[in-house]
N, C-alpha and C positions, 0 to 999 in steps of 0.2 A: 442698840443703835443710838447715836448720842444725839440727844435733840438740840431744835436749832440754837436754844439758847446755849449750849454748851460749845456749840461748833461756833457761836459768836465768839463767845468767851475766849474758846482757842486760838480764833482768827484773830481778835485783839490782844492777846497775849505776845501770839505771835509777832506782830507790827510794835509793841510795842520797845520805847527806846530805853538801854540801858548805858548811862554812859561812866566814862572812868576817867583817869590821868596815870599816866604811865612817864614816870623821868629818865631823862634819857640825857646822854649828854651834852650840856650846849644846852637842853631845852624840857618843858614839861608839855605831853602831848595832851589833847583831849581828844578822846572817840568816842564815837556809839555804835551800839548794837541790837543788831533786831534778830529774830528770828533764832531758829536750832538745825542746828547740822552740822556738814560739813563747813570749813572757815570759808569766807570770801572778803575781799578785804575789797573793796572801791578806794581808788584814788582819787580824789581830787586835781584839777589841772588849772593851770593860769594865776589866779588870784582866788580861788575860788576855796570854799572848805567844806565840814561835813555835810552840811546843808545843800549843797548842789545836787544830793544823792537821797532827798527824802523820800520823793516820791519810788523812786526806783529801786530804792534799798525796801519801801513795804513791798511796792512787787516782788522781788526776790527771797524775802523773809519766808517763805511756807515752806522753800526746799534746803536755803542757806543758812548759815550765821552770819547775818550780812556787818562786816564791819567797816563804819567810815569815818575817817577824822579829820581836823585840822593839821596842816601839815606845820612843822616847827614856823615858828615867826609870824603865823598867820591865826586868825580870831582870838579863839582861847587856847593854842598852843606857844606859849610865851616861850621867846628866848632868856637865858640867866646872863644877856650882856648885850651889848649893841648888837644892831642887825649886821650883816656881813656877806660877802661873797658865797650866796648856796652852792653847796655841788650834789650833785645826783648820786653821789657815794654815801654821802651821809643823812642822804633823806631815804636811801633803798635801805643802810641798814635799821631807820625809825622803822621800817616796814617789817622787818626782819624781829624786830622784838615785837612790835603788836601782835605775828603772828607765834613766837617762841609764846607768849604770854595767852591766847585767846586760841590754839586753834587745840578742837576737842583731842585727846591723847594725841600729843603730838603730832595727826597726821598731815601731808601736806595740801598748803593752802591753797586756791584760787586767789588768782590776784588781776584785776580791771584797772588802767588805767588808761586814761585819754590825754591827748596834748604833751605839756610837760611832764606829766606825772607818767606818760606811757613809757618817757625815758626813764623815769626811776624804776619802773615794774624793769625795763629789760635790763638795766643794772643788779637790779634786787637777782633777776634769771641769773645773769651771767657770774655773781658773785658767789650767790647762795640758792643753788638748783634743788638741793635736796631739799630744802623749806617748801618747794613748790611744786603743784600738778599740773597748773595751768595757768598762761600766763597770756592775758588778752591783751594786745596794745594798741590803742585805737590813735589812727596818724601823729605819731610821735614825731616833730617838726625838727630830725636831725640835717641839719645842713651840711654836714661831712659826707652827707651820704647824695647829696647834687649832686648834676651836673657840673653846676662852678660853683663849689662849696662857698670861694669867696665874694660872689653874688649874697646869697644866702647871710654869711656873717654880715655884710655891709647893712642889708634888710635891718636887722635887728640890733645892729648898732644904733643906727640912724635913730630908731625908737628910743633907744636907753637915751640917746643927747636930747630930743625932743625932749623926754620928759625932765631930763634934769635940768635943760634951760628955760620949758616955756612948762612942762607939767605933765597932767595926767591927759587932759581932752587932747593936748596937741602931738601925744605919742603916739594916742588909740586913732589919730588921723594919720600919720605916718605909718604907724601898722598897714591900716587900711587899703593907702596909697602903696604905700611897698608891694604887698602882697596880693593887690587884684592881678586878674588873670589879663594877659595880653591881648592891649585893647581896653582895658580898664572893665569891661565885662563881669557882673558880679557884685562888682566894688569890694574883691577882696573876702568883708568881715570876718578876717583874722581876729580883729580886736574883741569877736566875744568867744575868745579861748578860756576867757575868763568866766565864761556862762553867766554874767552880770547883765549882759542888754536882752537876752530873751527874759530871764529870771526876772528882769527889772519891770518888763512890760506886764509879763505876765504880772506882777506884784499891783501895777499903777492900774491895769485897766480895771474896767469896770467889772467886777466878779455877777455871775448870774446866779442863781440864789434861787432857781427853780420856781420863783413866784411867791415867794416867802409872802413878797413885802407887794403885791398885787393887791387890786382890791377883790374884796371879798366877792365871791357868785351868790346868786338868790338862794337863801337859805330853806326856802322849802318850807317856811311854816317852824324853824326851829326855835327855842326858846333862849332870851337875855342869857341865860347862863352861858347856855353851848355855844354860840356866837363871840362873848367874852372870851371863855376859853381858847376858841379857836383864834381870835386875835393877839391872844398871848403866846400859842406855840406860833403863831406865824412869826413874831416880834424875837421869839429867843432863836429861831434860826435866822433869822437875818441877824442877829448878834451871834450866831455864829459865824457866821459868813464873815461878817467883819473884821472877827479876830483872828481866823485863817487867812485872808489879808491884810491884816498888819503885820502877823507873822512873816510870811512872805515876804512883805516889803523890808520887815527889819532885818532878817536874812541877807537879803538883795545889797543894803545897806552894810551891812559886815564883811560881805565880801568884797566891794567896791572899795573900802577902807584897804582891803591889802593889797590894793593896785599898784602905791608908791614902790613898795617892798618887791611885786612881781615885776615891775618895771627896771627898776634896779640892780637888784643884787639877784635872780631866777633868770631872767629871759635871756640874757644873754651864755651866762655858764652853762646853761640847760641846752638852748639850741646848739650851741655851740661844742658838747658832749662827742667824745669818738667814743662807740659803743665798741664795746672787745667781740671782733666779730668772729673769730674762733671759739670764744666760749658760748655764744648764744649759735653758732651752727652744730658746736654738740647739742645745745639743751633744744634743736630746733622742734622734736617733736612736742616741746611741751610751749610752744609759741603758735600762738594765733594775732596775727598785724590785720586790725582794721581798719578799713578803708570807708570812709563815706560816700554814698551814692552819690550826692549833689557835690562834692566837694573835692573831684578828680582832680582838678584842673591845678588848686592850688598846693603851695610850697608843702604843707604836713603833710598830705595824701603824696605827694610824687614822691618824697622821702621815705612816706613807710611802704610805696611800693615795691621803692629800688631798696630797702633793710630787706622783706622779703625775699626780695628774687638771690640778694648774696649770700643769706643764710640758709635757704631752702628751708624757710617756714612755710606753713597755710596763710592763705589770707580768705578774711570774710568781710563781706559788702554790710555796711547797717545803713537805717533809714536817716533821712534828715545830711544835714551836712557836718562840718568840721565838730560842731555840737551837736549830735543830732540827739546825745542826752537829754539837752533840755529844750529843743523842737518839739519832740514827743515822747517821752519817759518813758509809757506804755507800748508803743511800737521799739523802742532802741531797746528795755528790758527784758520784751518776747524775744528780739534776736540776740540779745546775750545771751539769755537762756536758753537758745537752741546750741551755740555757739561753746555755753562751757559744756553741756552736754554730750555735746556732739564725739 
């Protein structure tokens, strides 16, 4: 029977990241990798990159090989020339080599995507089915699939001219205003598809640190030494703490930087995507469209209801809303994991 120390060792082997560069054309990607099993690939959405998935990707590590990258033009996946027009063809097939490259003997992979990125997973479906067992797409904001799709395009135009006249803060306000729910109810917060304004808070606020850095309780008669001591492990986990938060924050910071880029040359070609819906209503049993609980009301979730209902996929409810990734990792993780299971 392996003692605890060994099953430590396991558990942090397990979580532990290993990452690469894969070149591809147009661009050199960066990923990481945690865990042994079967492949799972997490996408990224918005402006957001590997990091949006740490937490979530250790949760997943004890059953997967969780893999997660930057996508082309964003952190450390450089483009080899000026940035340009993305389309969802050429970021589903970056997907399509991570997995030809990373998944155990060839079998096929699991693939998560949310927002933007749920559009490349259903491309990545529709192009390349036999790569794939299952394919989770959490509110993919296709506006073809409205009501008045040209509602929807206007949305996200309006964003791209904001940012290229006045910037980044006055697009993420347009966003906002655009896409609150009628009646303004909500306020929207489309703008953290990027998973930068939770990730950011969580980053800024004050980390609690369990008492680390408390004062000390009546020692009971203990001696200079032991008191010493104990005021140095309290000091190295508060210097722990600290450097889990600046991590965080520098993270939070790297992904905030590809906002110009997701503003630009992503949001608009991506929303604006007509998915081939003959080919994803063959591959429909291998699709599952997430919908967030708090997050019915708005434009992603109405969209990947009505993708759903044309193609005769399943759909599954997770916690939290548009992000509910990084609301709570650990609750939106648990229902992945029921979900790819399932």
């Amino acid at each position: 029977m392996p003692t605890t120390d060994a099953t430590t060792e396991a558990a942090t082997a397990a979580t532990a990241v290993r990452t690469g560069r894969l070149e591809a054309p147009g661009a050199t990607l960066h990923y990481e990798v945690r865990g042994r099993g079967p492949l799972l690939v997490m996408m990224p959405g918005g402006s957001a990159d590997a990091g949006i998935y740490d937490t979530l990707a250790a949760e997943l590590a004890d059953r997967w090989t969780v893999v997660a990258f930057d996508p082309r033009g964003y952190s450390r996946s450089t483009l080899h020339g000026p940035a340009g027009e993305q389309l969802p063809g050429a970021h589903s097939e970056d997907i399509a080599r991570l997995i030809e490259l990373l998944s155990p003997g060839g079998a096929p992979a699991a693939v998560f995507g949310s927002s933007s990125s749920a559009i490349v997973a259903l491309e990545l479906l529709s192009r390349r089915p036999g790569l794939v067992g299952r394919v989770v797409a959490h509110e993919p904001p296709l506006v073809e699939l409205l009501p008045d799709p040209a509602a929807g395009r206007a949305v996200f135009a309006a964003v791209r001219e904001s940012f290229l006249r006045d910037g980044v803060e006055a697009a993420m306000a347009t966003m906002a205003a655009g896409l609150a729910p009628e009646g303004g109810a909500g306020g929207g917060r489309y703008e953290v598809a990027t998973g930068a304004d939770e990730e950011s808070r969580a980053a800024t606020e004050p980390v609690e640190d369990g008492g680390a850095t408390a004062p000390p309780e009546e020692s009971g008669g203990a001696s200079e030494a032991e008191a010493e001591a104990e005021a140095q492990n309290g000091a190295g986990a508060g210097a722990e703490v600290d450097a889990v938060a600046e991590a965080e924050a520098a993270t939070v910071r790297r992904m905030m930087a590809n906002l110009p880029v997701f503003l630009e040359h992503v949001l608009c070609s991506f929303s604006g995507h007509a998915p081939d819906l003959d080919a994803l209503r063959a591959a429909a049993p291998k699709l599952v469209v997430g919908v967030g609980r708090d997050s019915r009301a708005l434009l992603p979730a109405v969209a990947a209801e009505r993708l759903a209902q044309r193609v005769g996929s399943a759909t599954a409810e997770f916690p939290g809303g548009h992000v509910g990734l990084t609301e709570d990792p650990v609750a939106f993780g648990a229902r992945l994991r029921e979900v790819l299971l399932g």
